[in-house]
C-alpha positions in Angstrom: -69.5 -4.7 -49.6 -72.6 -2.6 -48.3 -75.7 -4.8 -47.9 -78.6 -2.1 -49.4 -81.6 -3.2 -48.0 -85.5 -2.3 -48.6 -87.3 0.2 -50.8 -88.5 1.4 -54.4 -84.9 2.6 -55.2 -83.8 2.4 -58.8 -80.4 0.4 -59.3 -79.0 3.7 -61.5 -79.8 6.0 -58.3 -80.1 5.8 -54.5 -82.1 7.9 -52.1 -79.3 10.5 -50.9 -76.7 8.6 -52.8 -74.6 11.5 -52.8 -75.0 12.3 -49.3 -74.4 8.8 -48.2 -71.3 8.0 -50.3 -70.0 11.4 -48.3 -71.1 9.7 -44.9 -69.9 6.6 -46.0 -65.8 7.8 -46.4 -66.4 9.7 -43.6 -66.8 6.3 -41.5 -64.0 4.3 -43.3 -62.1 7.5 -43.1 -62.4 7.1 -39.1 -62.1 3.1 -39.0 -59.0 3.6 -40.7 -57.6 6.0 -38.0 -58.7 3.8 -35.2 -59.5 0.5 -36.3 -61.4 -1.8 -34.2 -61.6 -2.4 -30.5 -62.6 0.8 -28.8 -66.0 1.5 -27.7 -68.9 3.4 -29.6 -68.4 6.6 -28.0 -65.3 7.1 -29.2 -66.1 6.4 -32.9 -69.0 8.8 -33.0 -66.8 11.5 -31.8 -64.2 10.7 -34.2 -66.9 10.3 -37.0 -68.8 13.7 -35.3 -65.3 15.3 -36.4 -65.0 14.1 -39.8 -68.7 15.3 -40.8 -67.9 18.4 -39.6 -64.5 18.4 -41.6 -66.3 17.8 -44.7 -68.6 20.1 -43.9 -71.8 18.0 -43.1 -74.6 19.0 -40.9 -75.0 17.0 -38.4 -76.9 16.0 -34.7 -76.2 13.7 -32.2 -77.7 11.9 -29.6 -80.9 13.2 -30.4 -84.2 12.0 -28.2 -86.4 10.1 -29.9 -90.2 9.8 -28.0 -92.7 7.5 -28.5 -96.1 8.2 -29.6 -98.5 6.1 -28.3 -102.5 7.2 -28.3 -101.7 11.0 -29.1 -98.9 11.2 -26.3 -95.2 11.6 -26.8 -93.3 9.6 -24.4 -89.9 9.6 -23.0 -88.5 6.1 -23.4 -84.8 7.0 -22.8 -84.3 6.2 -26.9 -81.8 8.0 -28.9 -80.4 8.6 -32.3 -76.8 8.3 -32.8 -76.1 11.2 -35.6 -78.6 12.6 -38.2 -77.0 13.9 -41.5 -78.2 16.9 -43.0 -81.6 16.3 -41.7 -82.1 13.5 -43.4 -80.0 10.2 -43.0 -80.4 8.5 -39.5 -76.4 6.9 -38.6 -76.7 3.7 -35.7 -73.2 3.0 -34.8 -72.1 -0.3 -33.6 -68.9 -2.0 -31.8 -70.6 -5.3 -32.1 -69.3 -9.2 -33.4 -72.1 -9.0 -36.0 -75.0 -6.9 -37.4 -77.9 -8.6 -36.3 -81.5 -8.6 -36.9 -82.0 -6.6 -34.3 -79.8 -4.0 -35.1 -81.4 -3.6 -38.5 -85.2 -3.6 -36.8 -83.8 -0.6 -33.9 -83.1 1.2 -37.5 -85.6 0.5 -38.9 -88.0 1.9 -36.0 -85.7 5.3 -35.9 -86.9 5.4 -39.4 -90.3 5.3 -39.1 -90.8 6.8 -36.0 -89.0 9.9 -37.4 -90.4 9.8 -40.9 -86.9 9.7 -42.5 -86.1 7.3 -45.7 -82.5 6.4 -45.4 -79.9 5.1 -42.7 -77.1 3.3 -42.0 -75.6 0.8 -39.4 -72.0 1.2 -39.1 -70.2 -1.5 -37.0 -66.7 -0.9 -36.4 -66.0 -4.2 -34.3 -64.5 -5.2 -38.0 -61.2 -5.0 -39.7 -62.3 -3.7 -42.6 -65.2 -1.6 -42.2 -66.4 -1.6 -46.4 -66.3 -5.3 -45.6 -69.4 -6.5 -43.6 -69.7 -3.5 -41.1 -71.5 -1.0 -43.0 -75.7 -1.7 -43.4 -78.0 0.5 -45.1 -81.6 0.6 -44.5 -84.4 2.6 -47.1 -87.7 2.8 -46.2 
């Protein structure tokens, strides 16, 4: 189950539905290569891989300043993977998907003006069961 959390979606259709069902097998596609127990690094390279195998457009590890009274600063945070411009990915070898994890995504969203992500934590053993969040703002 995917928890779908926040916004003024309608139940028949989801911001970037397409594009996240897409990004979505792309991740169970992965967990079910590797399954649990290695760290994050390796998954987003894996995941990096099947994007690109699918033919998604993608960027990693991108910078993400602060702005704070008309100055951008450097405050060593970083995006995971954007999708096609437009769907922020925070990846996760956690226990659990905590608060926390959902307020760091939620932040990337608005600090980026983006509408969609998704918290993938592939500590699980079956990622479509409690390790996938997704965020709308």
């Amino acid at each position: 189950m995917i928890a779908d959390h926040g916004g003024t979606e309608t139940q028949s259709k989801l911001l970037h539905e397409d594009l996240t069902e897409q990004i979505i097998g792309s991740a169970i596609e992965v967990h079910r290569g590797l399954g649990p127990g290695l760290l994050e690094s390796a998954y987003e390279e894996c995941l990096c891989h099947e994007l690109y195998l699918r033919g998604l457009k993608f960027q990693r590890q991108l910078p993400l300043p602060v702005e704070y009274k008309g100055v951008y600063l450097d405050c060593g945070y970083r995006i995971d993977i954007i999708v096609e411009n437009a769907v922020i990915l925070e990846l996760k070898c956690v226990e659990h998907i905590v608060s926390v994890h959902e307020a760091q995504l939620l932040t990337y969203l608005k600090l980026t003006g983006k509408r969609v992500g998704l918290i993938f934590n592939f500590h699980v053993a079956v990622l479509s069961r409690g390790g996938i969040v997704r965020k709308v703002i």
